[in-house]
C-alpha positions in Angstrom: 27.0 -55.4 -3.7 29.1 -52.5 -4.0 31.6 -52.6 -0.8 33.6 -49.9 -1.9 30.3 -47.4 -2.0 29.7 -48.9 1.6 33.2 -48.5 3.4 33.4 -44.6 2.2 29.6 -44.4 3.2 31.1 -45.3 6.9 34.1 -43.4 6.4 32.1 -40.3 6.1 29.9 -41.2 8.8 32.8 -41.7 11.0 34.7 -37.8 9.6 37.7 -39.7 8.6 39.6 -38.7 5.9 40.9 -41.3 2.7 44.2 -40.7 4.5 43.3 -41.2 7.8 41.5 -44.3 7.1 44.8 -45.6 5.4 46.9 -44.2 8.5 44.8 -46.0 10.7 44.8 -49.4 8.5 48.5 -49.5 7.6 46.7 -49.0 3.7 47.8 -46.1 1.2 45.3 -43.2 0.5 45.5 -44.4 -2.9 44.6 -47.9 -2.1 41.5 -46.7 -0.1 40.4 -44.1 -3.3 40.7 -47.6 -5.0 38.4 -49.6 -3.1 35.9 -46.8 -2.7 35.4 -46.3 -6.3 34.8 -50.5 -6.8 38.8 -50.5 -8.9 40.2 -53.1 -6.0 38.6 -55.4 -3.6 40.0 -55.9 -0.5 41.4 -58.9 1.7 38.7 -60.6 4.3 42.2 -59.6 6.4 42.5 -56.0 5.5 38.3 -55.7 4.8 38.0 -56.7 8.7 40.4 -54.1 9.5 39.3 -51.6 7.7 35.2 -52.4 9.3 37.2 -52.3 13.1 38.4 -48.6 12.4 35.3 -47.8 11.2 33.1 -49.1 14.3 31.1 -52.0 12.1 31.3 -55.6 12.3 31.3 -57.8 9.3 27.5 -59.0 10.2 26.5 -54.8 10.1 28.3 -54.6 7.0 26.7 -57.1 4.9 23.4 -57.1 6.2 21.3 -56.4 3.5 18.3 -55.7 4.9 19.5 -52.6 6.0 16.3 -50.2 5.9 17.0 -47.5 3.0 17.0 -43.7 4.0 14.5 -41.8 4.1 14.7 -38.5 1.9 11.0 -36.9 1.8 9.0 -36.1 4.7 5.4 -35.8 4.7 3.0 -34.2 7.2 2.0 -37.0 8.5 5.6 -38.0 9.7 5.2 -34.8 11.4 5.5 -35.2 15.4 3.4 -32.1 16.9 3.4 -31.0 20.8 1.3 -28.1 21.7 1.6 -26.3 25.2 -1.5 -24.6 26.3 0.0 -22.5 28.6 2.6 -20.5 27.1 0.8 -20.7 24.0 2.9 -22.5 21.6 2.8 -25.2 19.1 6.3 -27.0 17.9 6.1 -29.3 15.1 9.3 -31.9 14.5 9.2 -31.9 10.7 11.3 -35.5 10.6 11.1 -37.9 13.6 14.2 -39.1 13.9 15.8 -35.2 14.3 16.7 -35.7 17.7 19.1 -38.7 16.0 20.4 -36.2 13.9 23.2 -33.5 13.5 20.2 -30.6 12.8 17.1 -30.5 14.0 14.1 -28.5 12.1 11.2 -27.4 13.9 8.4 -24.9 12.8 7.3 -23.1 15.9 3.6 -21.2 16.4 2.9 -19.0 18.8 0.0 -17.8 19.9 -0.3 -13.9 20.8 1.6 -13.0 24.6 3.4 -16.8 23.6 6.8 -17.7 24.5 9.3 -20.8 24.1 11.2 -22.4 27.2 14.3 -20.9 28.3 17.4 -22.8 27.5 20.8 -23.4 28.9 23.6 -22.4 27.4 25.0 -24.8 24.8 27.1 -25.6 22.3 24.5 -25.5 19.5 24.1 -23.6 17.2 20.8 -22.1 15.5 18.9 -20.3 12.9 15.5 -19.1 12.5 13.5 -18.1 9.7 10.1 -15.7 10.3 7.4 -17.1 8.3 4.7 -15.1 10.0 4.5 -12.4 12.4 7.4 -11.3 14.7 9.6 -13.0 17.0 11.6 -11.8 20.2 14.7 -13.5 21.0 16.4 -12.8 24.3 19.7 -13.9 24.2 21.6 -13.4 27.5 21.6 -9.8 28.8 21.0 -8.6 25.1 17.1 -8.7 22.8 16.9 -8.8 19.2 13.7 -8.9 16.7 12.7 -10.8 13.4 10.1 -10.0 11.6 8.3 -12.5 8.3 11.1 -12.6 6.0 13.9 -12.1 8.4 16.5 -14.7 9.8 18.3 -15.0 13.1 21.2 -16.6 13.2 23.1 -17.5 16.6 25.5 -19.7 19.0 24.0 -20.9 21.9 26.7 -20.1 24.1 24.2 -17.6 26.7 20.7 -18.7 28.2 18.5 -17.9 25.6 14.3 -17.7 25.0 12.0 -16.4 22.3 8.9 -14.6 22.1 6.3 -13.5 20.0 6.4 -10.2 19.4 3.6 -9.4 17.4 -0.2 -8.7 18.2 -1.1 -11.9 16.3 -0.4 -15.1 15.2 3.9 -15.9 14.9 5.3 -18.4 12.6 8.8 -19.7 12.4 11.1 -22.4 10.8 13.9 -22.7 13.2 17.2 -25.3 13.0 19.3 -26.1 15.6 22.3 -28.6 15.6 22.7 -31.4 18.1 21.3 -30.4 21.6 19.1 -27.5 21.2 15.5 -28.9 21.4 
């Protein structure tokens, strides 16, 4: 078992620093580089210290059946939600998203469709055209994309998008925590 690749796996997880970590511990950032990398093993003392900062328990730590992450998506772990009425179709490319920091979506709207307005918020969020033209009407203000353009923007007004085109309107949009 490789507790070193473990603690800075947590470490990162938690957005503490090697330094931090040892500030919070009583440990040198040196001694922490150490134990990351597998050079030094640590004390049950100073290991059970160094799990309590990070928010794990000894248990969660060496549990090995920990289920491994899961790095390629398939269409079939696609979750897909289609709304009749303003003509739309979202598709959550990986089913945990709304666990995550990001959350990609590809979006298609019928022609006259249009996506829910949304509250101001602290996301933030990009959208790639794949097909067609979109509308985005961002507080008092309107912009357009067309295939092959991006929008990028905070969420920080009430904020809706549109299909703009006569047709059929694809887009890959990503939003960070909150959005969807």
């Amino acid at each position: 078992m490789q507790i070193g690749k473990k603690i800075k796996r947590l470490r990162l997880k938690k957005g503490l620093t090697q330094e931090e970590l040892g500030e919070r511990t009583d440990l040198s950032k040196g001694y922490i580089s150490q134990l990351e990398r597998d050079l030094n093993s640590p004390s049950i003392e100073t290991l059970f210290a160094i799990l309590e900062v990070l928010g794990s328990t000894p248990k969660k730590f060496f549990d090995d059946d920990i289920e491994e992450q899961k790095i390629v998506y398939s269409v079939d772990d696609y979750t897909i939600y289609t709304d009749e009425e303003k003509k739309y179709c979202i598709e959550w490319l990986i089913p945990t998203s709304n666990e995550k920091k990001v959350e990609p979506v590809i979006i298609t709207f019928e022609e006259h469709g249009k996506f829910k307005q949304f509250e101001p918020s602290l996301s933030e969020t990009f959208i790639y055209v794949l097909e067609g033209r979109i509308r985005l009407v961002l507080g008092d203000q309107e912009f357009a994309a067309a295939k092959g353009n991006t929008i990028y923007f905070d969420a920080s007004d009430h904020h809706q998008l549109f299909n703009d085109y006569l047709g059929k309107t694809e887009i890959l949009l990503v939003a960070t925590e909150s959005y969807l």
